[in-house]
C-alpha positions in Angstrom: 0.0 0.0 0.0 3.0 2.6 1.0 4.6 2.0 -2.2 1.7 2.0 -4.4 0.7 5.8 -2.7 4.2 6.9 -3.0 3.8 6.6 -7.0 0.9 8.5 -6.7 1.7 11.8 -8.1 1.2 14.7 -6.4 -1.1 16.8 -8.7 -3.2 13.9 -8.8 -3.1 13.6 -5.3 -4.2 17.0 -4.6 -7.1 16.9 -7.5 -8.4 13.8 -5.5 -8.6 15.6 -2.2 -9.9 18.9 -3.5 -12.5 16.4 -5.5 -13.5 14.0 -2.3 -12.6 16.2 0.7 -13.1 14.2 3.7 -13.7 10.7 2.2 -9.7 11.2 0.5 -8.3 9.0 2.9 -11.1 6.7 2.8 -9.8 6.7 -1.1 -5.9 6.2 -0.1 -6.9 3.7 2.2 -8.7 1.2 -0.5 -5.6 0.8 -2.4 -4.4 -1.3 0.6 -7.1 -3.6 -0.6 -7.1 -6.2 -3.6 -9.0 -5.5 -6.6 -12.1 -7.4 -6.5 -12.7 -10.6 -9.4 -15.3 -10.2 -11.0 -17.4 -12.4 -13.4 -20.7 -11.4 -16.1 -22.9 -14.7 -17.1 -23.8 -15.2 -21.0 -27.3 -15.0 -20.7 -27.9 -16.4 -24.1 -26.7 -20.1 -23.0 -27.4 -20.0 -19.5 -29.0 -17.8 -16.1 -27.5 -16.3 -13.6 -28.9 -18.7 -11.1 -27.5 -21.7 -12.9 -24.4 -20.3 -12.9 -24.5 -19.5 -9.3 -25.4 -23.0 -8.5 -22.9 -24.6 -11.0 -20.1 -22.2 -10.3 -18.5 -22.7 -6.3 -16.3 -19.7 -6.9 -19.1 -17.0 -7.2 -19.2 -15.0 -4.0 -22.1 -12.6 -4.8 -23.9 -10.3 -6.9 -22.8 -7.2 -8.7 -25.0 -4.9 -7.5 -25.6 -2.9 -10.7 -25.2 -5.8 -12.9 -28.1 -8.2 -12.8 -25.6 -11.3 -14.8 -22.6 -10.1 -12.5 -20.8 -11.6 -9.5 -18.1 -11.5 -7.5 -15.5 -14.6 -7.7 -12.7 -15.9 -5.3 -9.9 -14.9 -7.0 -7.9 -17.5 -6.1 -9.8 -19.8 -8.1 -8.3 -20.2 -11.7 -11.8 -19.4 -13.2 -10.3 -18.5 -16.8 -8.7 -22.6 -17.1 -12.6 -23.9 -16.9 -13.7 -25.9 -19.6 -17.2 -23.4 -19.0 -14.4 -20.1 -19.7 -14.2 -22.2 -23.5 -17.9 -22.6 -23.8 -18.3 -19.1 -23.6 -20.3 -19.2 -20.6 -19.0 -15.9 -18.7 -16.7 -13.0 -19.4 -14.3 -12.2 -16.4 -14.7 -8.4 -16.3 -14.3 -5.6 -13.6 -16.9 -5.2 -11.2 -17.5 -1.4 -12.3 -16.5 -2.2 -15.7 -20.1 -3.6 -16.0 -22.2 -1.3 -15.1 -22.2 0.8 -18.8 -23.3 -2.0 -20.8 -26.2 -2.8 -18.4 -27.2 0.9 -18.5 -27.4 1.7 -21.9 -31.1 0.8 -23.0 -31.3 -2.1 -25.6 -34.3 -4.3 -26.9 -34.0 -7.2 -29.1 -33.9 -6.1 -32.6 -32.2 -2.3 -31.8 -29.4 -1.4 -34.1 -26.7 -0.9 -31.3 -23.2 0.3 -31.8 -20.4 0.0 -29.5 -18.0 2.4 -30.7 -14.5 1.7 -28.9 -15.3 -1.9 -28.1 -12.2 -3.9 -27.7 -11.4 -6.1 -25.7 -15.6 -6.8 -25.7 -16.4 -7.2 -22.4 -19.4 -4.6 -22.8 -20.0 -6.1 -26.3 -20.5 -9.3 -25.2 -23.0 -7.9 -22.7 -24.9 -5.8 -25.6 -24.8 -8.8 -27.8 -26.2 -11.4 -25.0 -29.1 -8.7 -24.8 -29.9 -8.2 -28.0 -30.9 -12.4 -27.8 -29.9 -12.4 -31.8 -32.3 -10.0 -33.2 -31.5 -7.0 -34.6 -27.6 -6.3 -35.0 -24.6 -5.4 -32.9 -21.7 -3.3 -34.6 -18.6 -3.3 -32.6 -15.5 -1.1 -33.9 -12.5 -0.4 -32.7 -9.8 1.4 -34.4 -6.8 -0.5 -33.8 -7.1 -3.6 -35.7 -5.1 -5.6 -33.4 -7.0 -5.0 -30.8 -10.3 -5.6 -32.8 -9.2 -9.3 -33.8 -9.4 -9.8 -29.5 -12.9 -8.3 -30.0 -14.2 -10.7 -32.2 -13.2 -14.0 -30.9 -14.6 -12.8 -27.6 -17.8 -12.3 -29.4 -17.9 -15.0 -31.2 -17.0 -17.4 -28.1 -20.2 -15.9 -26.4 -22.4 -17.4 -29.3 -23.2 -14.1 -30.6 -24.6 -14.4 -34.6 -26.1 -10.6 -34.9 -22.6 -9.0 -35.2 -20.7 -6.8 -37.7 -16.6 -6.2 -36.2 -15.0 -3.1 -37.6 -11.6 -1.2 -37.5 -12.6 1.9 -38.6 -12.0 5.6 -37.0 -15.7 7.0 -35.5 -15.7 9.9 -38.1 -15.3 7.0 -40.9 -18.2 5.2 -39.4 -20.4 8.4 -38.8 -20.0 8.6 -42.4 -21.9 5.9 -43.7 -24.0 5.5 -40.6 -25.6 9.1 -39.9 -28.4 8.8 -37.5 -28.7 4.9 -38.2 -28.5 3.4 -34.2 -30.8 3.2 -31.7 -28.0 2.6 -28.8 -24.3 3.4 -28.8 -21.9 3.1 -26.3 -19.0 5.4 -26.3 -16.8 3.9 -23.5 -14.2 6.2 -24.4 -10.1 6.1 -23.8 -9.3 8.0 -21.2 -6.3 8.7 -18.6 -7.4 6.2 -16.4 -7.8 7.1 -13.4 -9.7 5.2 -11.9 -8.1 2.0 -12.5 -4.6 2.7 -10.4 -5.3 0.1 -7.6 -5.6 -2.3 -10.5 -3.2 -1.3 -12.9 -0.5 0.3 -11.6 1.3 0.5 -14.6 -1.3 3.0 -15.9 0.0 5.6 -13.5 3.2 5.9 -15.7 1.1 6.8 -18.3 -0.8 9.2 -16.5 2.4 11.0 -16.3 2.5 10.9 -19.7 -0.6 12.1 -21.2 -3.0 13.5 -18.4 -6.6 14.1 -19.3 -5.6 17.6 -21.0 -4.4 14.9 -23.3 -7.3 12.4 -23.6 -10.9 15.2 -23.5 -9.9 16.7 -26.7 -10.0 12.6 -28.6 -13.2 12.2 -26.5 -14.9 15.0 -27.6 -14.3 13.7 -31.3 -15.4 10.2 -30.6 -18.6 12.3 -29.0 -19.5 13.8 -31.4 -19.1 11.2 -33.9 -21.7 9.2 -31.6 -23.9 11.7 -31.7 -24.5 12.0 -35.6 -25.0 8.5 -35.6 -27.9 8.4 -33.2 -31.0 7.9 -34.6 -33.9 10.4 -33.0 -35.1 8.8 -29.5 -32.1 6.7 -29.1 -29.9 6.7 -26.2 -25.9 7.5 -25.9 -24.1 6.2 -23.1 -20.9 8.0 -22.5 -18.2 6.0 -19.8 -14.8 6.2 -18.4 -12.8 4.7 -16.1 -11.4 7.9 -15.0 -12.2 10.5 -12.1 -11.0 13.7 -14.0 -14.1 16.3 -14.0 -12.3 17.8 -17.2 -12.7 14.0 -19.5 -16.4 13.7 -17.7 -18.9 16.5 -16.8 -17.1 18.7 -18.6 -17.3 16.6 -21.3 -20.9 16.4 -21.2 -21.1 20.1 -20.4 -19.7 20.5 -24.2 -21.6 17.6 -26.1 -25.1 19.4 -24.7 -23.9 22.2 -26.1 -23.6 21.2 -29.5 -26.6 21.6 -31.0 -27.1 17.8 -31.6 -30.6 17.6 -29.9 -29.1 15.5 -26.7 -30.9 16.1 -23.2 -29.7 14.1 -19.9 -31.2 11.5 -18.9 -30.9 10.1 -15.1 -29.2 6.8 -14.5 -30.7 5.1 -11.9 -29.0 4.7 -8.6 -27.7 1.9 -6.3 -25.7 1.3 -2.8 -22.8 3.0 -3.2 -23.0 5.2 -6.5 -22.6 8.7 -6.2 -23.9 11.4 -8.4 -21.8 13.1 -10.8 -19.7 16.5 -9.6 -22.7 19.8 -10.1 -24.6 16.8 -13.2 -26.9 14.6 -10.6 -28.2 13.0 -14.1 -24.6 11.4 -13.9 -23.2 8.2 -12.0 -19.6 8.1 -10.5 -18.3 4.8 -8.8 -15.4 5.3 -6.3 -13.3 2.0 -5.2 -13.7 3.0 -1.3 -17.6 3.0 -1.7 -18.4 0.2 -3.7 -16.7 -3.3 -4.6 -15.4 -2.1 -7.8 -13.0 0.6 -9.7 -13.5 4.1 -10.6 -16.1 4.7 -13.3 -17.9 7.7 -15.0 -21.7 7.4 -16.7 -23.9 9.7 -18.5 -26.4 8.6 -20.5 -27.9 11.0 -23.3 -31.1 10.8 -25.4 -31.9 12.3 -28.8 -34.9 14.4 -29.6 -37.0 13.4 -32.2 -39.6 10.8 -33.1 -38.3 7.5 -32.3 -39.0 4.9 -35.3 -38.9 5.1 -38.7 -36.0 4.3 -41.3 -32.6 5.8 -41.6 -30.3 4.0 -44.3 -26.5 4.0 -44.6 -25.3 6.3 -46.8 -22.8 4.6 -48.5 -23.0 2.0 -51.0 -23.6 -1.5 -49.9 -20.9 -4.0 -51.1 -22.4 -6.3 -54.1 -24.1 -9.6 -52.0 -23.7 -12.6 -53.6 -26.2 -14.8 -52.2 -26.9 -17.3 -55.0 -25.3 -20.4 -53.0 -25.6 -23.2 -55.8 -27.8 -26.0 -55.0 -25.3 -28.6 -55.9 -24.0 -27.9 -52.8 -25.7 -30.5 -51.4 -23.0 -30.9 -47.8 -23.5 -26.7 -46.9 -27.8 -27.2 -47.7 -27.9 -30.5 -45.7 -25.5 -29.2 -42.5 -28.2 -26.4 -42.5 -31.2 -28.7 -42.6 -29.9 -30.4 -39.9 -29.6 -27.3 -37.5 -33.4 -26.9 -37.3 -32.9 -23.2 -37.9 -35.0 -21.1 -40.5 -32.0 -20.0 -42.7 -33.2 -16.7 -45.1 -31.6 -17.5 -48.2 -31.5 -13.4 -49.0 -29.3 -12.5 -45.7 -26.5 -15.2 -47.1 -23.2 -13.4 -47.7 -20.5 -15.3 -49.9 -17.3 -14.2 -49.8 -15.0 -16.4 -51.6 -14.7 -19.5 -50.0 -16.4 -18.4 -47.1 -19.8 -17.6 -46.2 -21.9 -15.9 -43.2 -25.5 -15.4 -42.5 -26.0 -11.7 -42.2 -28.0 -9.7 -39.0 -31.5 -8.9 -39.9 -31.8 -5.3 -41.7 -27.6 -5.4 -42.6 -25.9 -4.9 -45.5 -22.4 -4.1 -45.4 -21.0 -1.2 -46.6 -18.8 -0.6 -49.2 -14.7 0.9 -48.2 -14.7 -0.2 -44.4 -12.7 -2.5 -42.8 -14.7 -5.0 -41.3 -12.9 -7.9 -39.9 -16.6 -9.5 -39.8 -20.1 -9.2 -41.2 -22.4 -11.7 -39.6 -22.1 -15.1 -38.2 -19.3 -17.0 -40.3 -21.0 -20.2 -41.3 -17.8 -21.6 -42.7 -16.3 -22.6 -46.0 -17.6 -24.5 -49.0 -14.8 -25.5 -51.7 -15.6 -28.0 -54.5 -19.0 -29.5 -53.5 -17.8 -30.0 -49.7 -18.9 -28.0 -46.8 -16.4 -27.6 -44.0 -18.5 -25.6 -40.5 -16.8 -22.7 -38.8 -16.1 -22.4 -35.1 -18.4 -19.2 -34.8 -21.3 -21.4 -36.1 -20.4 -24.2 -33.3 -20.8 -21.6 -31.0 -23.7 -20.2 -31.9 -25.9 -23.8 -31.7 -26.5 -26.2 -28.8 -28.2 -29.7 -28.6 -31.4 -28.3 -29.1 -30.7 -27.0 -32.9 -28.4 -29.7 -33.7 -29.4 -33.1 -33.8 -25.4 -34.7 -33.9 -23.9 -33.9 -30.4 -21.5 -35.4 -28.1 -21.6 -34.4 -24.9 -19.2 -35.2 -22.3 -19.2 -34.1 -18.5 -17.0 -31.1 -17.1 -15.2 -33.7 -15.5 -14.7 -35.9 -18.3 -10.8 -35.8 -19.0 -11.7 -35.7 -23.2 -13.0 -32.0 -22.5 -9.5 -30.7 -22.2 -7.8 -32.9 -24.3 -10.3 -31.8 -27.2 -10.0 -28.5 -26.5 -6.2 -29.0 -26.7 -6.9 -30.5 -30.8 -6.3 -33.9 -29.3 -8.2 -36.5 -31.5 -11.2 -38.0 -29.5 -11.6 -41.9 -28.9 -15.5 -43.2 -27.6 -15.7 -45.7 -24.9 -17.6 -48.9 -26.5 -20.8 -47.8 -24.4 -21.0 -44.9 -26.6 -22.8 -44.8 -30.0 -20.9 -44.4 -32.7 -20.8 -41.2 -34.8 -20.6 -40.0 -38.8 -20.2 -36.9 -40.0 -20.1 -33.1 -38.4 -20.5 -33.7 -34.5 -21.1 -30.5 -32.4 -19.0 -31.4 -29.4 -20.6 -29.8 -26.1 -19.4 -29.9 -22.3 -22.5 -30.5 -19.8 -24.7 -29.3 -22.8 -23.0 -26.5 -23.7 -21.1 -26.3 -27.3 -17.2 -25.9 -27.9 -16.7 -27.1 -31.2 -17.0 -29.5 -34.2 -15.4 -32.9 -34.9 -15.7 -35.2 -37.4 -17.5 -38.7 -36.4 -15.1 -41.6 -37.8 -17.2 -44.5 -36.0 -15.2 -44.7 -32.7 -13.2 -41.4 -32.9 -13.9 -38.2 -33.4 -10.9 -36.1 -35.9 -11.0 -32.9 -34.3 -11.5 -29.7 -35.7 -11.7 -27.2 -32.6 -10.0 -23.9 -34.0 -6.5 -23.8 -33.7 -5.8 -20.1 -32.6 -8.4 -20.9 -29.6 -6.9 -24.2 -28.2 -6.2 -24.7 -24.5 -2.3 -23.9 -24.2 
């Protein structure tokens, strides 16, 4: 504890205690704690309460997240065969509270505009329950391939992944979302007890730095908000200059955005002269320090607001001589729409309701990949696997958590079944406890596995 508050520097020290007053060494005193675990629950493959009664290392509910809780951080939660099934999302207590926020229905166009790593887009995804369509951008492209396979682990088929720049996007998207989250980059502030290391960059480039990109990224958000649709804006900083000030300057721009009040719990407090506003502090609540306003836009909600820009040329005409790709379909017990296919190349997704890609961005994804068809034969992606279970897929093996094959599978280990078990032909959806993680191919007794490489337990 000394040492972490000896790095502290000293302006930052004295903006905190002009900022918190008497509750500053209350604030001092919680870096002598350990950063609390914490764990959100997929609630498109399970509930909360099974989790809680399947999961011995929950210790609790996040209060402001209705799929969040606590875990003992001692446990090695992230080497669970459940972690692979895309089950939960470890994610910081706080951390959670934007996504849950930000109001989304099933079939909203929702955007979250600096998304990586995903743990909030995995959150708006799960919500959306596969209508509608979830765009999540970020503008390193590095960063955005992390994004993705968390989103696609989680099951998620509504999604478009982008690595575009917000002014790109505002672009061809003007007025086109109902719900964006703008959980900005910021100096983070609030995330010193957890991240040290973030300190250094404080030092670096203080929020004088980071509220000038934010108000960009703002106002970017704000031209692509359809009338009657909610921005949330977040950060994981205390500085009054990145947040009310911030908000000060977005109301000010003529975009049509009024306040509106996020609802409190134990713990929150309202934001510095903007009550409409949420701050958490990590000596009141279990959690980091977070920021939270949430806008809406005037207007009548409803009605149709198209991309401007061209949409690339859809190739949908998937021959019927492919008789492997038709029949894996058939199989699923899905209603495919033959108009949202998306062939490119070899490959070929199933696009989100409403969605057409647009021409000149960078999208790293545009629906759910179905997988590859090449010369009459139909190989199944890992994103598909994911996004089925044992009741849309007739060929499934299932094995027990316990069952030593779950990690050796997931490792790319070829699969032998005990002489009790029926024997299996063709694409298998392998599951754990009922829960998918991956095709293999049935060979009577064995199963050649095809769990994606780049995901295999190392």
């Amino acid at each position: 504890m000394d040492l972490v508050r000896t790095e502290l520097p000293e302006q930052f020290k004295e903006e905190m205690k002009a900022l918190l007053g008497e509750d500053f060494q209350a604030y001092l005193d919680s870096f002598g704690r350990p950063a609390p675990g914490g764990l959100r629950v997929n609630t498109l493959k399970w509930t909360p309460e099974e989790a809680a009664e399947r999961l011995p290392a929950l210790r609790g509910p996040v209060p402001w997240c209705g799929s969040g809780f606590y875990y003992d951080g001692t446990e090695r939660i992230s080497r669970h065969p459940y972690y692979y099934a895309g089950l939960y999302y470890l994610q910081e207590p706080s951390a959670m509270a934007p996504a849950r926020i930000l109001p989304v229905e099933p079939g909203n166009r929702v955007l979250d505009l600096c998304a990586a790593p995903g743990g909030k887009s995995t959150e708006l995804g799960a919500r959306l329950k596969g209508r509608g369509f979830l765009a999540a951008n970020d503008i390193s492209a590095s960063r955005a391939k992390g994004l993705l396979k968390n989103l696609e682990l989680f099951g998620i088929p509504n999604i478009c992944v982008t690595g575009e720049a917000p002014e790109r996007l505002a672009e061809v998207y003007p007025e086109y979302f109902d719900s964006i989250l703008a959980d900005a980059p910021c100096s983070g502030e609030g995330m010193f007890r957890k991240n040290p290391e973030m300190v250094k960059d404080w030092m670096r480039r203080g929020p004088e730095y980071y509220a000038p990109v934010q108000r960009q990224i703002l106002i970017q958000a704000a031209d692509m908000l359809k009338p009657g649709g909610y921005l949330l804006y977040s950060t994981c900083t205390f500085s009054v200059l990145e947040n009310e000030d911030n908000v000060r300057w977005l109301l000010e721009q003529g975009k049509q955005l009024e306040l509106v009040s996020v609802p409190d719990f134990p713990g929150a407090e309202r934001g510095v002269g903007m009550k409409e506003c949420l701050r958490l502090y990590p000596h009141k609540v279990q959690g980091e320090g977070h920021f939270v306003a949430l806008f809406r836009k005037g207007g009548q909600a409803g009605g149709y607001f198209s991309q401007s820009a061209a949409p690339v040329q859809k190739n949908n005409r998937i021959p019927e001589k492919e008789s492997e790709f038709w029949d894996f379909l058939a199989r699923t017990g899905i209603r495919w729409e033959k108009e949202r296919f998306l062939t490119q190349g070899e490959n070929v997704y199933y696009l989100p309701e409403g969605f057409l890609p647009a021409a000149g961005l960078r999208y790293l994804r545009t629906g759910l990949h179905l997988g590859t068809v090449k010369r009459g034969r139909f190989e199944p992606g890992q994103a598909l696997a994911m996004a089925l279970s044992p009741e849309t897929y007739e060929n499934c093996v299932n094995f027990a958590c316990r069952d030593d094959r779950v990690i050796r599978y997931l490792k790319g280990e070829t699969i032998s079944l005990g002489p009790e078990e029926p024997e299996r032909k063709g694409w298998c959806l392998v599951c754990v406890d009922g829960f998918p993680l991956g095709f293999a191919r049935g060979n009577g007794g064995s199963l050649k596995n095809k769990y994606y490489p780049g995901w295999r337990w190392m």
